[in-house]
C-alpha positions as CSV (number, residue, x, y, z in Angstrom):
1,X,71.0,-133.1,-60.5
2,X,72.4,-133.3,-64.2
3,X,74.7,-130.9,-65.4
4,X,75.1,-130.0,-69.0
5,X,78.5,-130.3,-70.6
6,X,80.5,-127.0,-71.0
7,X,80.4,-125.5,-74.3
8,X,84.1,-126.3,-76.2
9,X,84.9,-128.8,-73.4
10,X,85.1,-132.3,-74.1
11,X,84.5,-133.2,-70.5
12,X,81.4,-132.3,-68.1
13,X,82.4,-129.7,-66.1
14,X,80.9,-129.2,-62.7
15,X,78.8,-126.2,-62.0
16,X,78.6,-124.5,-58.5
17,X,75.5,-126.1,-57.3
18,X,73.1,-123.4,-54.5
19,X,71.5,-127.0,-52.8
20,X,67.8,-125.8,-51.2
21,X,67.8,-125.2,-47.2
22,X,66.9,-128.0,-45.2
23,X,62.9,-128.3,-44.7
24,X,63.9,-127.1,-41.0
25,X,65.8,-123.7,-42.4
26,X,62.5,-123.0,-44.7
27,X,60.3,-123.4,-41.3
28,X,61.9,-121.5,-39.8
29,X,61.8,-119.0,-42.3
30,X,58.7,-119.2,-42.7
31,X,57.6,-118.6,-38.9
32,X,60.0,-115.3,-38.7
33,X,57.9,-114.1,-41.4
34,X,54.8,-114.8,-40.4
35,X,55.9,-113.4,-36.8
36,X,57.0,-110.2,-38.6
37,X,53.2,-109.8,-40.3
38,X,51.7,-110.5,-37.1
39,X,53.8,-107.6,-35.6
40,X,53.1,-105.3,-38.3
41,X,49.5,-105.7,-38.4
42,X,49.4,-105.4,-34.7
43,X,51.0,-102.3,-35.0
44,X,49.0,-100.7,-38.0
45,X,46.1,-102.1,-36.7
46,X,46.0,-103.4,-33.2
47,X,43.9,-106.5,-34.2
48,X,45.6,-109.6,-32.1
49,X,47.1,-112.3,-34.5
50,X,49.5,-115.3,-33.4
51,X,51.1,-118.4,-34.6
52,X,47.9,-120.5,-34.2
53,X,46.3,-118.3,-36.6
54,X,49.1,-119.0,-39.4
55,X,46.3,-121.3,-41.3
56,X,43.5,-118.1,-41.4
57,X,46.8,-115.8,-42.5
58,X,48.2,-117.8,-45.3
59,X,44.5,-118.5,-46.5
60,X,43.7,-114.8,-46.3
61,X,47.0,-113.4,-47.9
62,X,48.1,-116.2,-50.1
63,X,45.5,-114.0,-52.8
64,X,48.1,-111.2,-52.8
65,X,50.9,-113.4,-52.9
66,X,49.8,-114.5,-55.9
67,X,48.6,-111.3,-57.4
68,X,52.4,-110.3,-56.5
69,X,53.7,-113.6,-57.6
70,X,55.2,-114.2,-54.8
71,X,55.8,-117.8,-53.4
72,X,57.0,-117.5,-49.8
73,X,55.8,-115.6,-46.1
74,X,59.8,-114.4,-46.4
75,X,58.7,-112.9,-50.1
76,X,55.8,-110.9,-48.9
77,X,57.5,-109.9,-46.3
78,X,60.4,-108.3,-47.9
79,X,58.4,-106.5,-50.4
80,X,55.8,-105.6,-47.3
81,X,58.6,-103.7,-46.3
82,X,60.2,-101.9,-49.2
83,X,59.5,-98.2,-50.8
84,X,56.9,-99.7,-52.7
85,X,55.1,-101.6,-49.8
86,X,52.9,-99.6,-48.3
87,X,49.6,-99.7,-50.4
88,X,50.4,-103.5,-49.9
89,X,50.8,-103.1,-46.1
90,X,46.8,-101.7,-46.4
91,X,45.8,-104.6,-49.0
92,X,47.1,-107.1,-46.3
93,X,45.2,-105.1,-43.3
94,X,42.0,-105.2,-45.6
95,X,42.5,-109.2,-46.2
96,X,42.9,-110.0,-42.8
97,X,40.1,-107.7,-41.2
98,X,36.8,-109.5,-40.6
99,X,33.9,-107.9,-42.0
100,X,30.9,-110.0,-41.2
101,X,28.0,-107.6,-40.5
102,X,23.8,-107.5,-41.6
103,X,21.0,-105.8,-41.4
104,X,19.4,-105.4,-38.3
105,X,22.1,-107.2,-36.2
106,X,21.2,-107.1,-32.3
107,X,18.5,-104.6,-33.6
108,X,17.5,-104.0,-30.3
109,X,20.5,-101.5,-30.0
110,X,18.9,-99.7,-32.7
111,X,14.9,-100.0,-31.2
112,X,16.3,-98.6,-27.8
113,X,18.1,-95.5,-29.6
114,X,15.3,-94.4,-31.6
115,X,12.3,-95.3,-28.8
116,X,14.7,-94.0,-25.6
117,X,18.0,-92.6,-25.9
118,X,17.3,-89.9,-28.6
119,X,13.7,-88.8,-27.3
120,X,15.7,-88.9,-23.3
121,X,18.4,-86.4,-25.3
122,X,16.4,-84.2,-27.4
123,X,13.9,-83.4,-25.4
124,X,11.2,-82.7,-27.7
125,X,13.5,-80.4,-29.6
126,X,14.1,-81.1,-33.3
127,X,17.8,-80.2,-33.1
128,X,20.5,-81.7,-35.2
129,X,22.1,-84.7,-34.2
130,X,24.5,-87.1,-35.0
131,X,25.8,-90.8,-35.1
132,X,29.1,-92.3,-35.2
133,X,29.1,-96.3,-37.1
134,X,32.8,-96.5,-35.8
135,X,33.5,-99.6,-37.5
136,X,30.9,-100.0,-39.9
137,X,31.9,-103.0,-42.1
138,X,30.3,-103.2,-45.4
139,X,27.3,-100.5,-44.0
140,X,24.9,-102.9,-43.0
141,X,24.9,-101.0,-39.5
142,X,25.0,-97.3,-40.8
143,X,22.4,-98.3,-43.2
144,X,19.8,-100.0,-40.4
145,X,20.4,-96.9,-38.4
146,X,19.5,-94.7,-41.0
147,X,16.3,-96.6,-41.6
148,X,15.1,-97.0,-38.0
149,X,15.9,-92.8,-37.8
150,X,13.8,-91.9,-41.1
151,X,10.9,-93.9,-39.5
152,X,11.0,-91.9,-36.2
153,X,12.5,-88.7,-37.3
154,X,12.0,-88.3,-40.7
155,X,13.5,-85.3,-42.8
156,X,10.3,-85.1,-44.2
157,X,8.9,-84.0,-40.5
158,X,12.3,-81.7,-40.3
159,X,14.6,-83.9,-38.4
160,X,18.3,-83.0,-39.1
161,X,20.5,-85.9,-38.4
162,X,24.1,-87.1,-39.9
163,X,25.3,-90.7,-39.5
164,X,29.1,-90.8,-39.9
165,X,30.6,-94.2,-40.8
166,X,34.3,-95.2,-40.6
167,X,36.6,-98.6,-40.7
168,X,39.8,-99.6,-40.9
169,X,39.0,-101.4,-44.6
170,X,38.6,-99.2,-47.6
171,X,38.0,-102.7,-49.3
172,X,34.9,-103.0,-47.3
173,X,34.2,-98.7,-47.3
174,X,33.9,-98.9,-51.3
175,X,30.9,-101.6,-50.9
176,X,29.3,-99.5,-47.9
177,X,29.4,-96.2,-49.8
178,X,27.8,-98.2,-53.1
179,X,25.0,-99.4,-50.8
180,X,24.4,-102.3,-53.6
181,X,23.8,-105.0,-51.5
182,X,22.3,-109.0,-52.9
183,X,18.5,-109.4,-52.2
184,X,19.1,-112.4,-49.5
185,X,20.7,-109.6,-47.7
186,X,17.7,-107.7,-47.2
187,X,15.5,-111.0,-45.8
188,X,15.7,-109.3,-42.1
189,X,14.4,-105.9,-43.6
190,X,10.8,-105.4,-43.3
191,X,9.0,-105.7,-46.8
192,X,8.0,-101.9,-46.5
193,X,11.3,-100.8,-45.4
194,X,12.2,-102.4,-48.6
195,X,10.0,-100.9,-50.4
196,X,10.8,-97.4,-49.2
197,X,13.8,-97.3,-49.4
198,X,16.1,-99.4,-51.5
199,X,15.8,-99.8,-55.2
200,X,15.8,-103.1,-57.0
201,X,18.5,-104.0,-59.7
202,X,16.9,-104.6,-63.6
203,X,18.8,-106.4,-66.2
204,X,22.6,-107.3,-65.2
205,X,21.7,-105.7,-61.6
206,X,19.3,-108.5,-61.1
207,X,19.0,-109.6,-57.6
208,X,20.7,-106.9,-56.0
209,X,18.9,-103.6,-54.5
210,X,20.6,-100.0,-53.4
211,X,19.7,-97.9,-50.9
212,X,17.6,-94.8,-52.0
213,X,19.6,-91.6,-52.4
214,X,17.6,-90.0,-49.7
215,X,18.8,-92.3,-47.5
216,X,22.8,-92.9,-48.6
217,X,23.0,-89.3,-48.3
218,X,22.7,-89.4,-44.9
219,X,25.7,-91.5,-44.5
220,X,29.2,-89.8,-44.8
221,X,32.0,-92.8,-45.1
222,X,36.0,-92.4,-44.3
223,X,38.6,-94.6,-43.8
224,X,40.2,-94.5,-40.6
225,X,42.0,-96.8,-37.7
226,X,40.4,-95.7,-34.4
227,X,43.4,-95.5,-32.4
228,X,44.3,-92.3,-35.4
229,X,44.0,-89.4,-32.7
230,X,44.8,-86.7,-36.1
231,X,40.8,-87.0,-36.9
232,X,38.5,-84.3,-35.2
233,X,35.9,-87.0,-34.3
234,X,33.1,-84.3,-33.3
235,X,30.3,-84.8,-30.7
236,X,27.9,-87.8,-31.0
237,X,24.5,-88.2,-29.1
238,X,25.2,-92.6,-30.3
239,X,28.4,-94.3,-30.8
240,X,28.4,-97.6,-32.4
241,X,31.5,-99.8,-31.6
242,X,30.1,-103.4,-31.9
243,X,31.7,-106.4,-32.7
244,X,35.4,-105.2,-32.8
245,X,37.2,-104.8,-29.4
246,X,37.1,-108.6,-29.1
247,X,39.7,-108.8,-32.0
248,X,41.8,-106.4,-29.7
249,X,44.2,-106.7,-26.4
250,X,43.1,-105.1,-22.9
251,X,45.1,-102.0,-23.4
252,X,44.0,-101.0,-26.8
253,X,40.6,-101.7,-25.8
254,X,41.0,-99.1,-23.4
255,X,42.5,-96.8,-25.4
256,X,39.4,-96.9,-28.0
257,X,36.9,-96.9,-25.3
258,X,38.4,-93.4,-23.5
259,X,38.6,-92.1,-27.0
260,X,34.9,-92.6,-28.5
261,X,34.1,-91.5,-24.5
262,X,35.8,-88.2,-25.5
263,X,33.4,-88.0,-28.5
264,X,30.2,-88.5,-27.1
265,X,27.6,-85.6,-26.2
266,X,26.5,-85.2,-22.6
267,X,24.5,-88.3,-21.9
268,X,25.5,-90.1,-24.7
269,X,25.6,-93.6,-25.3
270,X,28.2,-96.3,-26.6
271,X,27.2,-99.4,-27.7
272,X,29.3,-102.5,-27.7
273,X,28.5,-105.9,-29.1
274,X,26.8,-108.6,-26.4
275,X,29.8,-110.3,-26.7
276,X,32.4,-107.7,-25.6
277,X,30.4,-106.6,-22.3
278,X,32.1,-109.4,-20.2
279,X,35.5,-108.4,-21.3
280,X,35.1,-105.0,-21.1
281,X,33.9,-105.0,-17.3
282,X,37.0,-107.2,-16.2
């Protein structure tokens, strides 16, 4: 490294020199830090990270980094941590939270509430009822409930029912509660249900459709971790938990289950996601 002669001198003077750490210091910088995020999410969130997801976590919050301009894991970290960290603890919770979800996902969940679990409950009586999406995603599954209840118990007929939809992300909240979804989205849906309810974008809304008012109405969105005890969850006659648990260890896995038990009505059901029933039962 050059070093530029010293003003007035007629000799280069040498400059104190900070040389970079060694590639092996950096590394192990590096995997602290990413140690620390995996602990803090963890905690916030219970969702299971490691090590051998480092790729998945540098891909997912190297966007923030750079929003921050931040270069390094050790960065983020420190600013993760400071007094002005904590929106940024939720931006990184929203990045690393997987939201797949569509329409009419392992619909049969929703054909066997509407055709035996609700007319087994209500007996015949039109009584208000209610449904808890308790990690809805984007609102695909809130959404598909709500249609397969206004087919069978239509307000129009007076059915009273409320579908209450929560998650973790608010990143993935803001899209559910737009309900403004692409129209490849809504290649599952039959072409009447499409029809009925969901309008279809003009001009620069082109190619997208929303869900009819009648129907988003139905849907009341919140933000919230499911191992929160503060919330007054309420009484549920369906509780949708699919596709989740798997991200999470044995003990928190219990700890959601006892607590959406707590919250269903008398014969009640829970529904899980296919893939979670074997890990669940061991």
């Amino acid at each position: 490294m050059s070093v530029p002669p010293a003003v007035g001198a007629n000799r280069l003077e040498s400059a104190p020199v900070q040389p970079n750490p060694p590639p092996s210091t950096r590394r192990g910088a590096e995997l602290r830090a990413l140690d620390w995020i995996v602990a803090l999410i963890y905690e916030r969130s219970r969702i299971r990270l490691s090590r051998e997801k480092e790729a998945l976590i540098r891909a997912r919050l190297g966007k923030r980094m750079r929003a921050l301009g931040l270069e390094t894991l050790p960065d983020y970290c420190e600013y993760l941590g400071s007094s002005e960290g904590e929106d940024e603890v939720r931006q990184a919770i929203d990045a690393l939270t997987t939201n797949f979800t569509q329409f009419l996902r392992e619909r049969e969940h929703f054909e066997f509430t509407v055709g035996e679990v609700l007319p087994r409950l209500l007996a015949g009586k039109k009584k208000p009822f209610g449904i808890w999406s308790s990690a809805c995603a984007t609102g695909e599954e809130p959404y598909t409930m709500a249609l397969y209840l206004e087919e069978h118990f239509p307000a129009a007929a007076g059915w009273d029912w409320r579908i209450w939809a929560t998650d973790i992300s608010t990143r993935a909240l803001e899209k559910a509660a737009r309900g403004i979804y692409p129209d490849d989205r809504l290649i599952e849906l039959p072409r009447d249900w499409v029809r009925k309810y969901f309008q279809r974008g003009v001009g620069g809304c082109a190619g997208h459709c929303r869900v009819k008012p009648q129907l988003q109405q139905r849907n009341s969105f919140q933000q919230m971790n499911l191992l929160d005890t503060s919330h007054d969850d309420g009484t549920f006659e369906v509780i949708f938990c699919r596709n989740v648990m798997i991200y999470f260890d044995r003990a928190t896995q219990e700890q959601v289950v006892a607590r959406l038990s707590r919250a269903l009505a008398p014969g009640g059901y829970l529904f899980t996601g296919r893939s979670e029933i074997p890990e669940l039962l061991t």
